[in-house]
C-alpha positions as CSV (number, residue, x, y, z in Angstrom):
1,X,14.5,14.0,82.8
2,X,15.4,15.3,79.1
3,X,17.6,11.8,78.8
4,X,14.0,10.1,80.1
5,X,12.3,12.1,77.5
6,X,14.6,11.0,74.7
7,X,14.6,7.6,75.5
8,X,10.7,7.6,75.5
9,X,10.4,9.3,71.8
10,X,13.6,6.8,70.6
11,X,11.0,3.8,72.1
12,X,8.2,5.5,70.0
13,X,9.8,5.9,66.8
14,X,11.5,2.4,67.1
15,X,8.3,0.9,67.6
16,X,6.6,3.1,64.7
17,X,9.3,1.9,62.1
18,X,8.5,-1.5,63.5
19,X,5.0,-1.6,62.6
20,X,5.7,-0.1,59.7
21,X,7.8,-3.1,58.1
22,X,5.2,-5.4,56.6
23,X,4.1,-8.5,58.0
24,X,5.6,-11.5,55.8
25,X,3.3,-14.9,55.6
26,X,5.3,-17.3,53.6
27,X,2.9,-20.2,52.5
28,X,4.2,-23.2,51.5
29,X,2.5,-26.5,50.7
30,X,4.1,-29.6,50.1
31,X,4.2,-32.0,46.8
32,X,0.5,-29.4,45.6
33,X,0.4,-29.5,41.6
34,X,-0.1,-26.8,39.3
35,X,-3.6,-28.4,38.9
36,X,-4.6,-29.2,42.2
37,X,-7.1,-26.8,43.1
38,X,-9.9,-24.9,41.9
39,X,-8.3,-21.8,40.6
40,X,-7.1,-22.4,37.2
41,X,-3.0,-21.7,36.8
42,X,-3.7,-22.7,32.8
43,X,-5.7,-21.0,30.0
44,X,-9.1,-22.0,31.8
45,X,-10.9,-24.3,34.4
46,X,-10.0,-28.2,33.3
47,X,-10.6,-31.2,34.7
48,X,-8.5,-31.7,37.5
49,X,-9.5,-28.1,39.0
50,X,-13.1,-29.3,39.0
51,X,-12.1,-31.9,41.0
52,X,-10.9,-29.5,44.2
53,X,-12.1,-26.9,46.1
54,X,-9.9,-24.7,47.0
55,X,-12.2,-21.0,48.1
56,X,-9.3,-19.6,49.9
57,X,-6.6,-20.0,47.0
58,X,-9.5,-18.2,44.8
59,X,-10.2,-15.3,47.4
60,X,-6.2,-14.5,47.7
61,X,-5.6,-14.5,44.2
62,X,-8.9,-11.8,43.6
63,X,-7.0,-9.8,46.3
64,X,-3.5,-10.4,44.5
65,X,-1.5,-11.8,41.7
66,X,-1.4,-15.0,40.3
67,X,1.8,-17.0,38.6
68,X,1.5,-19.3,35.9
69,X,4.8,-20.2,35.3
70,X,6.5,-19.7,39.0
71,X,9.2,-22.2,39.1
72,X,10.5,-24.8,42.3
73,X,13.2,-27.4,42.5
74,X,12.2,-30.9,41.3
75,X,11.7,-32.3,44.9
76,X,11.4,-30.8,48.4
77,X,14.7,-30.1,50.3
78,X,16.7,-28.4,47.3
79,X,13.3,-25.8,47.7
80,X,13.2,-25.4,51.2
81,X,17.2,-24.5,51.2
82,X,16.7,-22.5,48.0
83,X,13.6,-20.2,49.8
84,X,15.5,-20.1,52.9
85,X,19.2,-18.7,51.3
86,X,18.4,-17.2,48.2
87,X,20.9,-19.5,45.8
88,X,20.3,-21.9,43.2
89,X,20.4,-25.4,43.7
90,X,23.6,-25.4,41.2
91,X,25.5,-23.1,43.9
92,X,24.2,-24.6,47.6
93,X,24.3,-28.0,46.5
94,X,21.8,-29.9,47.9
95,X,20.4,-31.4,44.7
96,X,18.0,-34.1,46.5
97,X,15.5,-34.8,49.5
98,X,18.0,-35.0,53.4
99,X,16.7,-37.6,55.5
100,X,19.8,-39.5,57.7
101,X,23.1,-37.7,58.6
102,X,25.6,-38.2,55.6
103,X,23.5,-40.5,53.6
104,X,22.0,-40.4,50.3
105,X,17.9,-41.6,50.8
106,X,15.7,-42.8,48.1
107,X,18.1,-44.2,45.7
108,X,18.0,-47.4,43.6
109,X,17.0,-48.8,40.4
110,X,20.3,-48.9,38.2
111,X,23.8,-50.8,39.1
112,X,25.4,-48.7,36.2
113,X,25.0,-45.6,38.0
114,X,25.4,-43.9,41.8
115,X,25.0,-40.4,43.1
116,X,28.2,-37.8,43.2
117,X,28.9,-36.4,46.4
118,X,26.2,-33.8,47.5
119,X,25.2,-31.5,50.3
120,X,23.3,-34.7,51.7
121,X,23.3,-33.1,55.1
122,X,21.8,-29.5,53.9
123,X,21.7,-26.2,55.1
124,X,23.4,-24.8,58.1
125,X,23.8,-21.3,59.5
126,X,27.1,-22.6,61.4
127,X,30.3,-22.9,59.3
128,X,32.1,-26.2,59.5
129,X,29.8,-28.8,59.4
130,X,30.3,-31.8,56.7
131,X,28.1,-32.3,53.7
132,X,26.0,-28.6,53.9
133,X,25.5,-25.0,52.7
134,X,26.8,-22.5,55.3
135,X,24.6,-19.5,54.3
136,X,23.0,-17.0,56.1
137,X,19.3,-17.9,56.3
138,X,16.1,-15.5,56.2
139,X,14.6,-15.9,59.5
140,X,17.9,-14.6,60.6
141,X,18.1,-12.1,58.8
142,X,14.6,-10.9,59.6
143,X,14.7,-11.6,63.6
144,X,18.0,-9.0,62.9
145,X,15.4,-6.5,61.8
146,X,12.9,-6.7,64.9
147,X,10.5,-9.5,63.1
148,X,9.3,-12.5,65.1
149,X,10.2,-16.0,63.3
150,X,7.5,-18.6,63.9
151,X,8.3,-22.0,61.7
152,X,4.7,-23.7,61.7
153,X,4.9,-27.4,59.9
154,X,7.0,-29.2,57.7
155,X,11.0,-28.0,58.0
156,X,13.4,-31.1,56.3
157,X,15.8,-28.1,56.0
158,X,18.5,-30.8,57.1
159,X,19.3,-34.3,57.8
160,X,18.7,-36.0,61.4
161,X,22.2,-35.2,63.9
162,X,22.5,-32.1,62.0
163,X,22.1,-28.4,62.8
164,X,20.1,-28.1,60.0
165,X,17.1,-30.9,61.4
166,X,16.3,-27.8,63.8
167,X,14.9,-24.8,62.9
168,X,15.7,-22.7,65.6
169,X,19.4,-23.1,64.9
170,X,18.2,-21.5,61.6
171,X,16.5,-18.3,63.4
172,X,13.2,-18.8,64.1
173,X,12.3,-18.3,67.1
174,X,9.6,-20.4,67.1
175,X,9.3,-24.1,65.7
176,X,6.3,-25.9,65.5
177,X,6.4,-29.5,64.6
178,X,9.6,-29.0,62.2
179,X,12.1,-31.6,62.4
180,X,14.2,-33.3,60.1
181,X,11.5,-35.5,58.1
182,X,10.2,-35.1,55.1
183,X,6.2,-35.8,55.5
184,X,4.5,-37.0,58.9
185,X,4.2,-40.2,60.4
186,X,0.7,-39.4,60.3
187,X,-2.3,-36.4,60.0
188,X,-3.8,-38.0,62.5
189,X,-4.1,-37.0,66.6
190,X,-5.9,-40.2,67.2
191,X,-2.6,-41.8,65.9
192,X,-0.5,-39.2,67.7
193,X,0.7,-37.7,64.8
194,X,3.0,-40.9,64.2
195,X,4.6,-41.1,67.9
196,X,5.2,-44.3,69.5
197,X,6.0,-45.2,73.3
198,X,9.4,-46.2,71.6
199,X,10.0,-43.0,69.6
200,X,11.1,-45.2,66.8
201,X,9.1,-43.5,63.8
202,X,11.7,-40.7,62.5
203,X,8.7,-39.3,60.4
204,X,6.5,-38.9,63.4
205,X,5.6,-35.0,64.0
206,X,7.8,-33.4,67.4
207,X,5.9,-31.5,69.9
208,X,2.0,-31.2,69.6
209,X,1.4,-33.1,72.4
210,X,-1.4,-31.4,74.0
211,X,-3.3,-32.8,70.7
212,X,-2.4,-36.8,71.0
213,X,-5.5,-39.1,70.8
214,X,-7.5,-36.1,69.9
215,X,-9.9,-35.8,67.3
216,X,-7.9,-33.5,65.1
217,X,-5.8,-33.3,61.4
218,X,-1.9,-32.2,62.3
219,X,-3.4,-29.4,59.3
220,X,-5.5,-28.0,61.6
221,X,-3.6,-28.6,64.5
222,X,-0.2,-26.5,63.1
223,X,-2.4,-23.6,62.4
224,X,-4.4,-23.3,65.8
225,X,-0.9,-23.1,67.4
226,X,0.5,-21.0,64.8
227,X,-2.3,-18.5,65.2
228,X,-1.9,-18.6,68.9
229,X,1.9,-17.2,68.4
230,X,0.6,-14.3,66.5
231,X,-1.4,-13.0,69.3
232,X,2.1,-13.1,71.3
233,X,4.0,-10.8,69.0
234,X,3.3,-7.5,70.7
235,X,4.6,-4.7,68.2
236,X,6.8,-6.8,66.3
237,X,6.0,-7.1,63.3
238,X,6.3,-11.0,62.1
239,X,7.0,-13.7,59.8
240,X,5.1,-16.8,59.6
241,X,6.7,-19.5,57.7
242,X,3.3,-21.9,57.2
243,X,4.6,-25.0,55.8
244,X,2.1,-27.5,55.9
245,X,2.7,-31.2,55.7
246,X,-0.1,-31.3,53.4
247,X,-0.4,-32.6,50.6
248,X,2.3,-35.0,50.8
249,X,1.6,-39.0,51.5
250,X,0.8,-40.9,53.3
251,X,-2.8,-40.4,52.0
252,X,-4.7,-39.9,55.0
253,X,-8.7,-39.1,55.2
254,X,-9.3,-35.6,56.7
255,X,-12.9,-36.7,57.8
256,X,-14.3,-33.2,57.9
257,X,-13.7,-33.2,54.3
258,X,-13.2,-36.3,52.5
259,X,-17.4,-37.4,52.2
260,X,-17.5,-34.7,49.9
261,X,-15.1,-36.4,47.5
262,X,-16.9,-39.9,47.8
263,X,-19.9,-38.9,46.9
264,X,-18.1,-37.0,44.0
265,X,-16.8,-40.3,42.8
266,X,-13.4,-40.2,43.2
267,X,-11.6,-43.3,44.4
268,X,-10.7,-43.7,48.0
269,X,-7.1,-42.6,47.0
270,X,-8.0,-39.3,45.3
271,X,-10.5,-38.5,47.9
272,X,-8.4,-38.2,50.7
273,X,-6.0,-36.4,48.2
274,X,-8.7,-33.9,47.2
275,X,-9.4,-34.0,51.5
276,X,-6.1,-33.1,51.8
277,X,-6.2,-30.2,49.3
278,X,-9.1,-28.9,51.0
279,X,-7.8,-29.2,54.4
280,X,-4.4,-26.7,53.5
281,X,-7.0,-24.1,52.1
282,X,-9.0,-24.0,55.0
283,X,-5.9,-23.1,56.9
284,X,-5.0,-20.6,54.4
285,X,-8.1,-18.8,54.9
286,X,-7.8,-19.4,58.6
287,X,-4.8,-17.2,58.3
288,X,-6.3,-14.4,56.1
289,X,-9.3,-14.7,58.5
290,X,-6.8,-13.9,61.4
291,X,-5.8,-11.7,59.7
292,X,-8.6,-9.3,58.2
293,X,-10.0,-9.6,62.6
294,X,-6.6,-8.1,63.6
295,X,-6.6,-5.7,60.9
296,X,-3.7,-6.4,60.0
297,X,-4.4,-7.4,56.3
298,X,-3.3,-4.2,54.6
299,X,0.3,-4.5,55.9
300,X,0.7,-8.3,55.6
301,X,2.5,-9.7,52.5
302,X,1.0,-13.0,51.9
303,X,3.2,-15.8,49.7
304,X,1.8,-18.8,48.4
305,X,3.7,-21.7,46.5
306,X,4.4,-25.2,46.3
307,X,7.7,-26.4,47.2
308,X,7.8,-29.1,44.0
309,X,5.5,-30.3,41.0
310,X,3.0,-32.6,42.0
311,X,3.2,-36.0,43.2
312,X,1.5,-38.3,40.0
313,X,3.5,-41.5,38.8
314,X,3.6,-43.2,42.7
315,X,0.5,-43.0,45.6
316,X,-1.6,-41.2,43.4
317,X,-5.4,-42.7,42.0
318,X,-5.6,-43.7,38.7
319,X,-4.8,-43.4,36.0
320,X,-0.9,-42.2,36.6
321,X,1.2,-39.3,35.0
322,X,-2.0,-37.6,34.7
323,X,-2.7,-35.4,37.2
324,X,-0.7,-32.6,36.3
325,X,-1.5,-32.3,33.0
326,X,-1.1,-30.6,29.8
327,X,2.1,-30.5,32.2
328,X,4.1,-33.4,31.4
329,X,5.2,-35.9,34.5
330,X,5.8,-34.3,37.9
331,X,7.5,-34.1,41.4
332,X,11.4,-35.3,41.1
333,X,11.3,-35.0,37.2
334,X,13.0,-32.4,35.0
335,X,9.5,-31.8,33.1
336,X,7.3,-29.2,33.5
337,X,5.0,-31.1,35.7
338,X,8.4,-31.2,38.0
339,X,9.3,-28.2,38.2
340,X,6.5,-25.6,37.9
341,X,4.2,-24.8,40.5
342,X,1.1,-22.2,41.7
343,X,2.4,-19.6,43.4
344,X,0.3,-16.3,44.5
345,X,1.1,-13.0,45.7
346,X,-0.6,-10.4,47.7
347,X,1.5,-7.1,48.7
348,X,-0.5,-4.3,50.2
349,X,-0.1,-1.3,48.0
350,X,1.8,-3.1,45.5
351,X,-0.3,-5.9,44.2
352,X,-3.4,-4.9,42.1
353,X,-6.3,-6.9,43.0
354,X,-7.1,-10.1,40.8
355,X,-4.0,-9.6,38.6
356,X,-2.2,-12.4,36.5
357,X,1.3,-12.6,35.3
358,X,2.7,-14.9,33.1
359,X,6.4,-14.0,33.8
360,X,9.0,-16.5,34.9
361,X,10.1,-16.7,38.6
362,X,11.6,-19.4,40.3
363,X,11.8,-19.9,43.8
364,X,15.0,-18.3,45.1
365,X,13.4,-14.6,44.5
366,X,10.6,-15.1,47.9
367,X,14.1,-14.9,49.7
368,X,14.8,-11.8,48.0
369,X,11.6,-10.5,47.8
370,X,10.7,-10.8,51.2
371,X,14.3,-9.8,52.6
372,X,13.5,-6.2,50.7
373,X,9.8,-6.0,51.8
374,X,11.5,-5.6,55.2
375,X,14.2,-3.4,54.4
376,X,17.0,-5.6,54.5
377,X,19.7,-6.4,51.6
378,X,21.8,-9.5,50.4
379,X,25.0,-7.8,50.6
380,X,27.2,-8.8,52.9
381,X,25.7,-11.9,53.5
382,X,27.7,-15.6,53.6
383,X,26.1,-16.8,50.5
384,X,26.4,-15.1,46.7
385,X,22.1,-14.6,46.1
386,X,20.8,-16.1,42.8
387,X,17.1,-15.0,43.5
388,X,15.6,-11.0,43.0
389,X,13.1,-9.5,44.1
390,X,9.5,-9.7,42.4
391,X,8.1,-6.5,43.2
392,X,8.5,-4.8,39.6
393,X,6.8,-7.8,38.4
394,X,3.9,-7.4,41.2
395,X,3.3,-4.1,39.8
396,X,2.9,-5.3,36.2
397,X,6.6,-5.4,35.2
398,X,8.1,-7.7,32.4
399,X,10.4,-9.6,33.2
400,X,13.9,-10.3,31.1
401,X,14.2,-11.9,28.2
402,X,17.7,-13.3,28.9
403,X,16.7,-14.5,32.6
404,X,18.7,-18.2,33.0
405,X,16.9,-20.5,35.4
406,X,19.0,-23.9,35.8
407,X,18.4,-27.5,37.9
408,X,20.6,-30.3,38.7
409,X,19.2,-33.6,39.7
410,X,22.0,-36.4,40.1
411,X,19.9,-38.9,41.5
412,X,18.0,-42.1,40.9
413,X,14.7,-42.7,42.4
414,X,13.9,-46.4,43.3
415,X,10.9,-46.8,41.7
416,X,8.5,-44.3,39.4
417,X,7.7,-43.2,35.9
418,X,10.8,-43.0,33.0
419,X,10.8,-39.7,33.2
420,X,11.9,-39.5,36.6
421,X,15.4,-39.7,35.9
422,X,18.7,-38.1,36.6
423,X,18.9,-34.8,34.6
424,X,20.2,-30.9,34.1
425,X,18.0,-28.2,32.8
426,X,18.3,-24.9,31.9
427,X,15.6,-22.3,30.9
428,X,15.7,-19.1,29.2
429,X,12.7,-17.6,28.3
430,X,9.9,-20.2,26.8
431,X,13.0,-22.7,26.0
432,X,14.1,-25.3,27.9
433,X,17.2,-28.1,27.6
434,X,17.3,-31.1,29.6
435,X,20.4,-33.1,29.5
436,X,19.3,-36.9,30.4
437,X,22.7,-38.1,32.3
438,X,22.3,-41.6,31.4
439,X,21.8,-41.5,27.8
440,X,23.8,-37.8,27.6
441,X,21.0,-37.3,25.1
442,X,19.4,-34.0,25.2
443,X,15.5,-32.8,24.7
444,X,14.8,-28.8,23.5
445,X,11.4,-27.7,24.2
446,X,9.9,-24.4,23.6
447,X,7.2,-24.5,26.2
448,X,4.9,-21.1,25.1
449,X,4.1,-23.4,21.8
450,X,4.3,-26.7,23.5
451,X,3.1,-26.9,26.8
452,X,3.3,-30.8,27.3
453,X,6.6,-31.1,25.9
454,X,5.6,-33.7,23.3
455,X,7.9,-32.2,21.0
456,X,11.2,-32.3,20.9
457,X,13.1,-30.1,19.0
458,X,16.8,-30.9,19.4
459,X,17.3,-32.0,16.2
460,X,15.8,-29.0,14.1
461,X,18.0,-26.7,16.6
462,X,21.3,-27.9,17.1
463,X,23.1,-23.9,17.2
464,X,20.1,-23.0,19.7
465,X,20.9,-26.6,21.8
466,X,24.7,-26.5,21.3
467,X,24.6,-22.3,23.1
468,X,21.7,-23.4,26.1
469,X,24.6,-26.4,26.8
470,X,27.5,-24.5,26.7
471,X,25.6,-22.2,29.3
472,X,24.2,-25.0,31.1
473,X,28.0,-26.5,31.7
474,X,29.4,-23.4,32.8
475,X,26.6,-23.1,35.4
476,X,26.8,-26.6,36.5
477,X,31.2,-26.2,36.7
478,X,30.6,-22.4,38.4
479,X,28.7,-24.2,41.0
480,X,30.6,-27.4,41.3
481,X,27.7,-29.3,40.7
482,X,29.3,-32.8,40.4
483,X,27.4,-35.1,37.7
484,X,26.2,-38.8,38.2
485,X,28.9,-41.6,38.2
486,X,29.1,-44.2,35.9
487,X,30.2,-46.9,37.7
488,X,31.3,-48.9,34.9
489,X,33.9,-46.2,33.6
490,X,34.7,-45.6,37.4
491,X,33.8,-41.9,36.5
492,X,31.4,-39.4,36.1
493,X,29.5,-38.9,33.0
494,X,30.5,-35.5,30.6
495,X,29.2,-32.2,31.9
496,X,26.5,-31.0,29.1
497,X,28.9,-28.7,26.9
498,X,31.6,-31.4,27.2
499,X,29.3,-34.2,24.7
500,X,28.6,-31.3,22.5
């Protein structure tokens, strides 16, 4: 009887600690721009906000904190891995987009040049397998600590025939329409989200059946079933990774939405852009709706960001290389319309209400951020963390001064804008180098005074350019980051401190 009783309490306080871990809602939306909504991430409203409407990004950010100079990874992939392990893209390698098992995708353009061998195949929790990280990912690490993993939308965590492609092998243990693609064969459910009687689309969405030749946006559709596995979670508490396909092509009209635009007078293109935008809100607030009925809001931390810049010199309406701005260029460039993205924060208790911080972050610290909200650490873990934890900063903390952030992108792209080209970066504070690989020319920017980046100062600071590339190399050789290969030399080009 006493060994009864003890069980009982044990059961009790087990279940008590449970619920007393917080609730984690990672929200991540795909290829969304620093301007593409209505909640201003610059100085005030411009033009582009007024284009969008995005309610529930404004009603999180009066409950929370808002970044305006949160950092990603140039395109999606190098993002999703860093979120999911914690590490820079210098140290786990996958420095592009995974599509097809040991095969570089998107490349092109230049018969000078070709990519260095890379993590093409990305991110796996097993050791052993060819082209990936091996690291220890977070829904692992939470289901270890009593949360439910639910994966809701886009994965591309790792190349088709790979471990990675799945992300239950990752520790959810859940997965809703995440696969190995990068954006959906379609929104549509009257298209069956890109499925064929042949299954030969690889972008078309896995699972969601129950929706084919229905009436409904894959948006919409990911967060019905998403909210259905959070009525299933009993007295664990959970973590939601929302990753919608949205806003990422192809450009699809969400007809619930899109009229609105029209009559606006955007062009068909960014109308069903704007539709798009408009759609991923809606299931934001869906979420906090859920949410608030469930009273579950004041122990829920709630993460929104963008995996990349936004999408501007291809698919977009006219005219190009616009919409981001004052942020120069965007997704897959080493600009600031590349690389920085909104990102909001609300933490129970630890977020005061409409708050802004103009602090650097980049997108490594959710991992570490969320992996403390729940009481776990990084020690002991495969991988060597690059990414802290935000909460000092959510409670009105400055960050450091001498903070390094640093990208590595040795890639072409096909087609695009100039400044989508193969490049290193490093950050410290409001400076920023970018080391062009082609040209092994470097630009200095000092983004505080210069926003746009129309200035470069490389010339008038050749000790401050000379010390950010000497750091820059040693990052890049720490991390084995290997550089592009000029094929004409049979070589790859000079890492950054090596030209100076």
């Amino acid at each position: 009887m006493k060994k009864l009783l003890l069980l009982i309490l044990t059961g009790i306080a087990v279940t008590a600690q449970a619920q007393q871990k917080p609730n984690i809602v990672l929200f991540v939306v795909d290829d969304m721009g620093w301007q593409d909504c209505s909640l201003p991430f610059h100085k005030s409203l411009t033009k582009q906000n007024r284009q969008f409407r995005t309610p529930n990004m404004e009603r999180l950010a009066a409950k929370g904190m808002k970044f305006t100079n949160a950092y990603a990874n140039q395109n999606c992939t190098p993002s999703r891995v860093s979120l999911m392990t914690g590490m820079s893209p210098l140290n786990h390698g996958v420095s592009s987009w995974t599509f097809h098992k040991d095969k570089t995708a998107g490349e092109g353009g230049d018969q000078n040049f070709d990519s260095p061998a890379w993590n093409m195949n990305g991110l796996s929790a097993s050791p052993g397998i060819p082209n990936t990280v091996y690291a220890s990912p977070l829904p692992q690490l939470l289901r270890k600590r009593g949360y439910k993993t639910i994966h809701a939308g886009k994965a591309h965590f790792g190349a088709f025939g790979t471990p990675g492609e799945d992300p239950l092998t990752l520790g959810f243990d859940v997965n809703i329409g995440g696969g190995g693609a990068g954006q959906p064969g379609s929104y549509l459910g009257l298209k069956n989200f890109g499925n064929n009687k042949a299954h030969s689309n690889p972008r078309a969405v896995p699972g969601l059946e129950q929706y084919w030749g229905k009436d409904i946006f894959v948006t919409e559709a990911i967060t019905q079933e998403a909210l259905k596995q959070l009525d299933s979670t009993g007295n664990r508490p959970f973590f939601l990774h929302m990753a919608q396909f949205a806003v990422h092509t192809p450009l699809e009209a969400d007809n619930r939405f899109v009229q609105r635009y029209y009559d606006a007078g955007l062009d068909s293109t960014e109308a069903k852009y704007a539709a798009l935008v408009e759609g991923m809100d809606k299931s934001l607030g869906d979420i906090m709706d859920y949410l608030e009925r469930k009273k579950l809001d004041n122990n829920t931390l709630i993460i929104f960001v963008s995996d990349n810049g936004g999408l501007t010199d291809v698919a977009r309406g006219q005219p190009r290389n616009q919409h981001n701005a004052p942020l120069r260029s965007g997704k897959t460039s080493g600009y600031e319309g590349g690389l920085r993205v909104p990102m909001i924060v609300y933490w129970p208790g630890v977020t005061k209400p409409a708050t802004v911080s103009g602090e650097n972050l980049i997108i490594e610290d959710i991992f570490t951020t969320a992996l403390t909200a729940a009481g776990g650490s990084s020690k002991g873990l495969v991988q060597k963390v690059d990414g802290i934890s935000i909460a000092p900063l959510l409670k009105g903390g400055k960050q450091s001064p001498d903070r390094t952030f640093a990208w590595h992108f040795p890639h072409q792209r096909a087609a695009g804008s100039p400044d989508v080209q193969p490049f290193s970066a490093i950050r410290k504070g409001p400076w920023k180098l970018i080391y062009l690989h082609k040209s092994q020319a470097f630009e200095l920017y000092n983004t505080d005074r210069d926003i746009s980046e129309v200035h470069n100062l490389a010339a008038a600071e050749p000790a401050r350019v000379k010390a950010m590339a000497a750091e820059l190399g040693k990052l890049l050789k720490a991390g084995k980051s290997n550089m592009l290969v000029d094929k004409q030399r049979g070589k790859s080009i000079p890492y950054p401190d090596e030209v100076l």
